[in-house]
C-alpha positions in Angstrom: -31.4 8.1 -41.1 -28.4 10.5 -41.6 -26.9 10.3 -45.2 -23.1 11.1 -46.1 -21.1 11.2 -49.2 -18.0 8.8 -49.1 -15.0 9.6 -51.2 -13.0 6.7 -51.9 -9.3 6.9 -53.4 -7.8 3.2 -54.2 -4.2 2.7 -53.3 -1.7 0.9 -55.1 -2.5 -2.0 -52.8 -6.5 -1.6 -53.7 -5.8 -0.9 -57.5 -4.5 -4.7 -57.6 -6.9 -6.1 -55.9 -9.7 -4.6 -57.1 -8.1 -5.8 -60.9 -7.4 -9.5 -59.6 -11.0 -10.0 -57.9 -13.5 -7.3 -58.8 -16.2 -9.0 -56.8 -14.4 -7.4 -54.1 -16.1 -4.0 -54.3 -19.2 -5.8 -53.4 -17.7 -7.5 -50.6 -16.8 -4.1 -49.1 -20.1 -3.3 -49.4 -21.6 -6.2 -47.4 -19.0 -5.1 -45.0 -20.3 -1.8 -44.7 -23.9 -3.3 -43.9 -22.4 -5.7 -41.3 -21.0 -2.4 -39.1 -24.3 -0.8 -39.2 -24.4 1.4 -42.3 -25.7 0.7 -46.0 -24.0 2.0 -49.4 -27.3 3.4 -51.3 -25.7 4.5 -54.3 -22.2 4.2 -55.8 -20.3 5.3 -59.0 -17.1 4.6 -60.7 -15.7 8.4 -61.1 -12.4 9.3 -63.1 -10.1 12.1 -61.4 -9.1 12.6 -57.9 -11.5 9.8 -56.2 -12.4 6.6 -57.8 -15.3 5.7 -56.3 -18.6 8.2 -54.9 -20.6 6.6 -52.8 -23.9 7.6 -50.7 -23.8 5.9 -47.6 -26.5 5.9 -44.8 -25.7 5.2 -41.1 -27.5 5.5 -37.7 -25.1 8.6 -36.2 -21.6 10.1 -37.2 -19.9 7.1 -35.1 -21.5 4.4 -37.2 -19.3 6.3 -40.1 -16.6 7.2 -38.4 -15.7 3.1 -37.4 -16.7 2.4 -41.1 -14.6 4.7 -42.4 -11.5 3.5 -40.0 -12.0 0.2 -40.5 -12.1 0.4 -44.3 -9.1 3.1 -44.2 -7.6 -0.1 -42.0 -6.8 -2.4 -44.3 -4.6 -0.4 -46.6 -6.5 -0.5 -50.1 -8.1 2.8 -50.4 -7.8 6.2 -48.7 -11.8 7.5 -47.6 -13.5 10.5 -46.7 -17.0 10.9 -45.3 -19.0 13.7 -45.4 -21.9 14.5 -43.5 -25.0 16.0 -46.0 -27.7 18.1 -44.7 -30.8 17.4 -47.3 -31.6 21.5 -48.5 -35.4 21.4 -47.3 -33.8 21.0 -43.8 -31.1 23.2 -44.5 -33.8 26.0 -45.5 -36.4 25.4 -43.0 -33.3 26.0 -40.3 -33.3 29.7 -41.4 -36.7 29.9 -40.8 
């Protein structure tokens, strides 16, 4: 199944809730899984994003509506980014 890295900013909006309810992050994540994708990994990160996740989903859609939908509701700003694993990458220039 295609993989992609998801950059997630928190707005001012998502910086309060996220202190008022911290369960919340999981909720989003059970969200994610109820449109069709999964969060396999995800880290806290300091700087520019404040959360990295790795995120796997049947096609570029399934991303696409997660990424909308979570972009939706006004507490954090996303980007997804396809990623090509490297043996693939390679054995294209084969």
């Amino acid at each position: 199944m295609p993989t992609y890295l998801m950059l997630t900013t928190l707005t001012e909006k998502g910086v309060q809730t996220l202190h008022a309810n911290p369960d919340r992050l999981r909720e989003v994540n059970r969200d994610v899984e109820e449109m069709g994708a999964k969060v396999l990994h995800q880290w806290a990160a300091l700087g520019e994003y404040d959360f990295v996740n790795i995120v796997e989903a049947p096609d570029d859609m399934t991303i696409a509506r997660v990424s909308v939908a979570l972009g939706a509701r006004g507490s954090a700003k996303l980007e997804s980014l396809p990623l090509i694993p490297v043996d693939e990458l390679l054995d294209s220039f084969k």
